[in-house]
C-alpha positions in Angstrom: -71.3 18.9 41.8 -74.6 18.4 39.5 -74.4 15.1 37.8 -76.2 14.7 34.5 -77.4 11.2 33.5 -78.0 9.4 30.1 -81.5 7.4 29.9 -79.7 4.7 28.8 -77.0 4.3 32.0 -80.4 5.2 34.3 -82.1 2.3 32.8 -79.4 -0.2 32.8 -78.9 0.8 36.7 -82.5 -0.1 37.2 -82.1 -3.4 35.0 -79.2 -4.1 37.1 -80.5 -3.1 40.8 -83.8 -5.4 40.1 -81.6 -8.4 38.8 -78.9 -8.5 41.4 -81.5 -9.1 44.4 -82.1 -12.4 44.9 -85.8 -12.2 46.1 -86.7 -10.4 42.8 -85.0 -13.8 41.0 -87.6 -16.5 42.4 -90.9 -14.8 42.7 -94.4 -16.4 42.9 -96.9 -14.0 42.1 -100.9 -14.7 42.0 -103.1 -12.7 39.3 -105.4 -12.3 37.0 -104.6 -12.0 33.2 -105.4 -9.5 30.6 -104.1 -7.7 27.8 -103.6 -11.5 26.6 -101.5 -11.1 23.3 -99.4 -13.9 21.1 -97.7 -12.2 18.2 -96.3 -14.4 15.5 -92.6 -14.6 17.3 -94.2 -17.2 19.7 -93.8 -15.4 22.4 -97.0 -14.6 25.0 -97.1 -11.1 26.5 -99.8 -10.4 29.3 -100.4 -8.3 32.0 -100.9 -9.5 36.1 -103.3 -7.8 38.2 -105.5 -7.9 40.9 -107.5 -4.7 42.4 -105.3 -2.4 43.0 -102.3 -3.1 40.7 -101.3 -4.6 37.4 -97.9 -6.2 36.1 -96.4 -6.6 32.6 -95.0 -9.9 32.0 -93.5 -11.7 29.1 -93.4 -15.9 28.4 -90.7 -16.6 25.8 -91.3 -19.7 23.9 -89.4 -22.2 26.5 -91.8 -21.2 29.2 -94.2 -24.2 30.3 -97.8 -23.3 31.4 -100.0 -25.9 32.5 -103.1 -24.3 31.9 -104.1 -22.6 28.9 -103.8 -18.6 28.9 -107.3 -16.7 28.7 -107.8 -13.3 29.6 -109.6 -13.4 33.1 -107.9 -16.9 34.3 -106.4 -16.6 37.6 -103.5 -18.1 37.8 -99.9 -18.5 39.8 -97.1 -17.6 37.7 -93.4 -17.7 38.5 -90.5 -15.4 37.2 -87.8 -12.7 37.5 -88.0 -8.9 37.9 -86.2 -6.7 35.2 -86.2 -3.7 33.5 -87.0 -3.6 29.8 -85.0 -0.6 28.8 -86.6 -0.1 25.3 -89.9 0.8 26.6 -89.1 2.0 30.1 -90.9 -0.7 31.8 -90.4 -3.6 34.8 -91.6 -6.3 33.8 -91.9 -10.2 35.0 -89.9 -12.7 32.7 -92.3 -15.6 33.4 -91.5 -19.2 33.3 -94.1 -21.3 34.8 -97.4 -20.6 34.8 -100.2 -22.6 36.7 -104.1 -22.0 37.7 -104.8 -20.6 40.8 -105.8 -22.3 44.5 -102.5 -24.6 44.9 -100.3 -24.4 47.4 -97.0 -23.0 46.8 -95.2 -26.6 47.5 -97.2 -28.0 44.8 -96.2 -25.3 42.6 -92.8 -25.4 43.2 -93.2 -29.5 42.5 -95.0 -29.0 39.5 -92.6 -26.2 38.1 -89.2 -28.3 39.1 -90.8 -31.5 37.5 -91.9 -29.8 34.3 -88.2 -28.2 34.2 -86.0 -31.2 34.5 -88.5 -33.6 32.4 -87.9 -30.7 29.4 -84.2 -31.4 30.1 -84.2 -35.1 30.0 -83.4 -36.2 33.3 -86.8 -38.5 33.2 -86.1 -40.3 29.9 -86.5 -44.3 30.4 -84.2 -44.8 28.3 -81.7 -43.5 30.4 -82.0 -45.2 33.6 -79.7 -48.4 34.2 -80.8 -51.9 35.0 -80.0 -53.4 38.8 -77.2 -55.6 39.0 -78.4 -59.1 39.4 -76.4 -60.5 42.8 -74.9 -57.1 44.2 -72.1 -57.5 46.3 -72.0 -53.6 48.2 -75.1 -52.2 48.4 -75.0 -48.5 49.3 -78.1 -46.9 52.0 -78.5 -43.3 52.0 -80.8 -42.5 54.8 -80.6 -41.6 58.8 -78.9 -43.4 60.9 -81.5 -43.2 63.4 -85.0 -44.4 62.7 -86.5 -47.7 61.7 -85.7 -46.8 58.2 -82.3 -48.2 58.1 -83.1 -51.2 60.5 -86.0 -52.3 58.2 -83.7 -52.2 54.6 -81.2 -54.1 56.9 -83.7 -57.0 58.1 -85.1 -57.0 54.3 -81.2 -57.7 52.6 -80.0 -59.3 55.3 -83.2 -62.2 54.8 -83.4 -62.1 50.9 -79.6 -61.8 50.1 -77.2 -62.2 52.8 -73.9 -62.6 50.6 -74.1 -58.3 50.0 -72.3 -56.1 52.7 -74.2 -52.9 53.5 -72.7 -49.2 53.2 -74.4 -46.9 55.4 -73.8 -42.9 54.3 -75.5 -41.1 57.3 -77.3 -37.8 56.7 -80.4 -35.5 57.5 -83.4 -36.5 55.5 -85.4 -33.7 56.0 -84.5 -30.2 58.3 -81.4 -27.9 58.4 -78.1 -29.5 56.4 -80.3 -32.4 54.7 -80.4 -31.5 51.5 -76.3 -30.8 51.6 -76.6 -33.9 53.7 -78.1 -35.9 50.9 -76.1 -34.7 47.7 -72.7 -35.2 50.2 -74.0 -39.1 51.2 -74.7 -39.7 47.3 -71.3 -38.3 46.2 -69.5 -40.2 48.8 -71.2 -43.9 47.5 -71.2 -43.3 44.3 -67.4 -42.4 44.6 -66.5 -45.6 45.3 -66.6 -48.1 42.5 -67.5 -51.3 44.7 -70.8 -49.8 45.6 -72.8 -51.5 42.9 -76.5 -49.7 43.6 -77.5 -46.9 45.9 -80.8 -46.8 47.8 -82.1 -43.5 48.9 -84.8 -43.9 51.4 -86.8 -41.9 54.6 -89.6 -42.7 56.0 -93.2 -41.2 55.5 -94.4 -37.5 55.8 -95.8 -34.6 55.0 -94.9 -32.4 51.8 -92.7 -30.1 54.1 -90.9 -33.2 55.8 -90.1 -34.5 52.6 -89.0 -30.8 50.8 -85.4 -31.8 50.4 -86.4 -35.0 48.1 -88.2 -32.4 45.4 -85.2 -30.3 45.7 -83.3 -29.5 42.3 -80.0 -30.1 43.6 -80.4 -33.4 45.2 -82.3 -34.0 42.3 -79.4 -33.8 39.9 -77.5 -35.9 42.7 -79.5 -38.8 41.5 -78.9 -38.7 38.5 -75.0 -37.8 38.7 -74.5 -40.4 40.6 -72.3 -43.6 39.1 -74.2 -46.2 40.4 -77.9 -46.7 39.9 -79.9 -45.6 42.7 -83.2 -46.8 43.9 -85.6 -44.4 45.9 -87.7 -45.5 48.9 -89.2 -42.7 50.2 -92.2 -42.0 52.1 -95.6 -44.2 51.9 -96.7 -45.6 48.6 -98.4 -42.7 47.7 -95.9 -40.2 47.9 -93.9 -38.9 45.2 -91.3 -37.0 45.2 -88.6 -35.4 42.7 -86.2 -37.8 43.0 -88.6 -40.6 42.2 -89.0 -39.5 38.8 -85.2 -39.2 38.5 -84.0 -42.4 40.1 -83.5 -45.7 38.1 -86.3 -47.2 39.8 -88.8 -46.2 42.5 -90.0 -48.6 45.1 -93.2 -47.2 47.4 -91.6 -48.0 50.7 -87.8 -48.4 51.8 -88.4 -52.4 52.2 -89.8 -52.4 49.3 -86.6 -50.9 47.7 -84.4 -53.0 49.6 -86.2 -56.0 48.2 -85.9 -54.8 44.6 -82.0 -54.4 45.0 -81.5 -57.9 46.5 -82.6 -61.2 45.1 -84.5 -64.3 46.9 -81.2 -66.3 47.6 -83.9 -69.1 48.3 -85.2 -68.4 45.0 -81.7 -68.1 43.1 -80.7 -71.6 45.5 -83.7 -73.4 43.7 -83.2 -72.0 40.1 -79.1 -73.2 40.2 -80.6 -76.6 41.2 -83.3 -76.6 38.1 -80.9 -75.5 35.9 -78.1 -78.3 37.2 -80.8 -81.3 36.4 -82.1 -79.4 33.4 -77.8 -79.1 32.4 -76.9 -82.5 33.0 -80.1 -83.9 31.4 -79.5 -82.5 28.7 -75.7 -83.2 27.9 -77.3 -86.7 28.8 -79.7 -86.8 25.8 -76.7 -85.1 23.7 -74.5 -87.6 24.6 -76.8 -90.5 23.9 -77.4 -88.5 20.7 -73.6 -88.2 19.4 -72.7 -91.9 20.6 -75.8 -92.8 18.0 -74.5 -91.0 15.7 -71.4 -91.9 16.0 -72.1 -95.8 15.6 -74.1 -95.0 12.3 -71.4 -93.3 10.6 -69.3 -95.8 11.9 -71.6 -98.3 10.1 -72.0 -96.2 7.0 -68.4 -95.7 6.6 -67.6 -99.2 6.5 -70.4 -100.2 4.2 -68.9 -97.6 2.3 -65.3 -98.4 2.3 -63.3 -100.0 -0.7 -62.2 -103.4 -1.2 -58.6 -102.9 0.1 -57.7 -106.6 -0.3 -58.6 -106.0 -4.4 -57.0 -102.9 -4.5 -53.9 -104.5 -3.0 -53.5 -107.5 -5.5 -54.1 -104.9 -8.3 -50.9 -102.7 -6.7 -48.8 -105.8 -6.8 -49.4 -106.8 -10.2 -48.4 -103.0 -11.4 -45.6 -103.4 -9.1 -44.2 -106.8 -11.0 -45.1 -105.6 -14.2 -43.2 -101.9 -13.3 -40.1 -103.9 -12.5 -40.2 -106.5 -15.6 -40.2 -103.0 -17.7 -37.5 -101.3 -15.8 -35.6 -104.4 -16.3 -36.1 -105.1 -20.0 -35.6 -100.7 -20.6 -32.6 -100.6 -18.7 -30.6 -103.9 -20.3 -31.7 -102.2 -23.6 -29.9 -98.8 -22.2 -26.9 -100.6 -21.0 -26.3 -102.6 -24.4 -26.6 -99.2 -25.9 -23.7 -97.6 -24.0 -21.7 -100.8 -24.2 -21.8 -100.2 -27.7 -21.0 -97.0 -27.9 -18.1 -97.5 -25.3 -16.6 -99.9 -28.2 -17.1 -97.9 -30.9 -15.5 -94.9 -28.6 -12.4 -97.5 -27.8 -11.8 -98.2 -31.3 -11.5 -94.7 -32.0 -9.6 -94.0 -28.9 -5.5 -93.1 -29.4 -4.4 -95.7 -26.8 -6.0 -98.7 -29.0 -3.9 -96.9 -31.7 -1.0 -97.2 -29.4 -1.5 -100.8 -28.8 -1.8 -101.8 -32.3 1.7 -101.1 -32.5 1.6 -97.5 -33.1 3.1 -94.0 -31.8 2.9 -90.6 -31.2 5.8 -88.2 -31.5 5.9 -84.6 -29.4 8.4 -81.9 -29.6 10.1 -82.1 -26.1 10.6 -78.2 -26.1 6.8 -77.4 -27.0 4.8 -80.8 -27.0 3.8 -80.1 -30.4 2.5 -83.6 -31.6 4.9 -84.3 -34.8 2.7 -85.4 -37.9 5.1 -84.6 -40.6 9.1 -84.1 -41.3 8.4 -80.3 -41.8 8.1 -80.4 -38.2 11.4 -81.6 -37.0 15.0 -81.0 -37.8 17.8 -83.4 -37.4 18.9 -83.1 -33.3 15.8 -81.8 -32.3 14.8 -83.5 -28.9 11.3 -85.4 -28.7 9.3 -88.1 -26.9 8.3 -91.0 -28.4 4.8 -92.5 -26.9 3.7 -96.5 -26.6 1.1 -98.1 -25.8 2.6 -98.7 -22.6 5.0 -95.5 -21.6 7.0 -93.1 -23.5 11.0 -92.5 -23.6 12.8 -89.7 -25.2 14.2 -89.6 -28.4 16.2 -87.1 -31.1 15.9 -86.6 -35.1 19.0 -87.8 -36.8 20.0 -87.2 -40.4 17.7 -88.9 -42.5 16.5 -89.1 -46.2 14.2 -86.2 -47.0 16.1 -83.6 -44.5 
């Protein structure tokens, strides 16, 4: 049966066919420019050709070039294939763009370092001093080779108190870049491991492809514990370099930067034990100098105790010859009022031969006849005891 298509589902099949193959994803492509135009979005359209054919291509903003766009330049760009559905074209979404006559290595260098220094990874102020006196020192390298051997002679000579971790892999061939991010991992998974060293020998750009590879790349800089690269001669730089916390130019030399001079360290303990004990010497002979002028001072500076003394015992005599005089004045005082108190007091009454008469049935004192009728029952009180008593008939009743 006839199918009938929409424009629109055509050109999204195209847009999807081009993205969806790989090979159309990473593409290198040498040219020359043209059709140069930069409208006011910031964006740079131009078109690729050479003699036979031409390409449209579009830079956004975020694109690096690291030569300036003319029309006429030749240069190496790198990109995607896709279909711009608007206008019906394919065109290359360009990301990199560098001059012509470089190798393709170089290019992929230049374009990966551009990349991940836009992202940060580079930034100084991100990389993580050394520990002074490690005590594990992780080696990522081959176990083979007089890589490993020389980083061992090298820590085992400048600091032999540090055990050595070796994480075995490839450095360069088949499996080493998966070799390399898996040794990393491993080391900096274990929190003893204190610094990493990532080293390999000497080579060519090919032999050392896997240390300018993004992934182990971003290894480096994942990785927990600070890592120093050694890799290849002192000339060579790779990826990893510019990532790493420090780069040494050979492995020795990155195995010396790890590991401190114990000869060095031996001598500096010793300086700093004379240099200690000197000076707690001169402090001490300081204080106790001090000390023997204050002592001085102070009793130049002390009061006449003996004075003070004499003075505290004439207060004393003259506090007691007041207390005594003010409290034989108080007691005359209350012995006074004790006798006027006496005299006024019903027992003196008593004994002056007088007595005082209480109903028996409600111990109402009896001061008048009203009080009292003849047989009513009373006590009669002395000055020395009481005894009962009852009203007879008398005058007045």
């Amino acid at each position: 049966m006839l199918s009938i298509y929409q424009v629109t589902d055509v050109a999204n099949y195209l847009r999807e066919l081009l993205e969806s193959n790989p090979s159309l994803s990473d593409l290198w492509i040498e040219g020359e420019i043209s059709n140069l135009s930069r409208p006011s979005s910031g964006h740079t359209y131009f078109t690729l050709k050479d003699e036979r054919s031409a390409l449209r291509c579009v830079m956004f903003r975020s694109a690096v070039a690291s030569v300036d766009l003319t029309n006429g330049a030749q240069v190496v760009v790198h990109g995607r294939l896709s279909f711009y559905e608007t206008r019906g074209d394919i065109q290359l979404y360009v990301d990199y763009v560098h001059a012509a006559g470089v190798g393709i290595l170089h290019l992929q260098f230049e374009r990966l370092k551009t990349q991940l220094e836009s992202e940060g990874l580079f930034e100084a102020a991100r990389k993580r001093s050394l520990p002074a006196f490690p005590q594990r020192i992780g080696v990522v390298t081959s176990p083979s080779g007089a890589v490993f051997h020389d980083i061992c002679n090298v820590l085992a000579r400048r600091w032999p108190l540090a055990e050595i971790v070796l994480a075995p892999t490839f450095v360069q061939g088949d499996g080493a870049v998966d070799g390399i991010i898996s040794a990393l991992q491993e080391l900096s998974a274990d929190n003893d491991i204190e610094v990493i060293i990532l080293a390999r020998g000497g080579g060519s750009l090919e032999e050392l492809l896997a240390f300018n590879e993004e992934a182990v790349a971003r290894a480096v800089y994942a990785s927990r514990a600070p890592v120093v690269t050694g890799v290849g001669h002192e000339t060579d730089y790779t990826i990893v370099d510019f990532v790493a916390d420090r780069r040494a130019p050979t492995p020795s030399a990155a195995a010396e930067l790890v590991a401190p001079n114990w000869q060095q360290v031996a001598s500096a303990l010793r300086y700093f034990g004379f240099a200690l004990a000197a000076n707690f010497s001169g402090v001490i002979a300081a204080k106790g100098s001090s000390a023997t002028d204050l002592r001085r001072r102070l009793s130049m500076a002390a009061p006449d105790t003996q004075r003070e003394q004499q003075r505290l015992d004439d207060l004393r005599q003259r506090a007691g010859r007041w207390l005594e005089h003010t409290v034989g004045d108080r007691c005359r005082d209350v012995e006074g009022i004790a006798d006027r108190l006496n005299a006024l007091s019903p027992v003196a009454t008593l004994k002056r031969g007088y007595s005082i008469v209480n109903r028996r049935d409600n111990g109402q004192v009896v001061s008048s006849i009203s009080q009292v009728k003849p047989g009513d029952l009373v006590e009669i009180h002395v000055s020395n005891g009481e005894f009962p008593g009852s009203v007879g008939k008398q005058h007045g009743f």
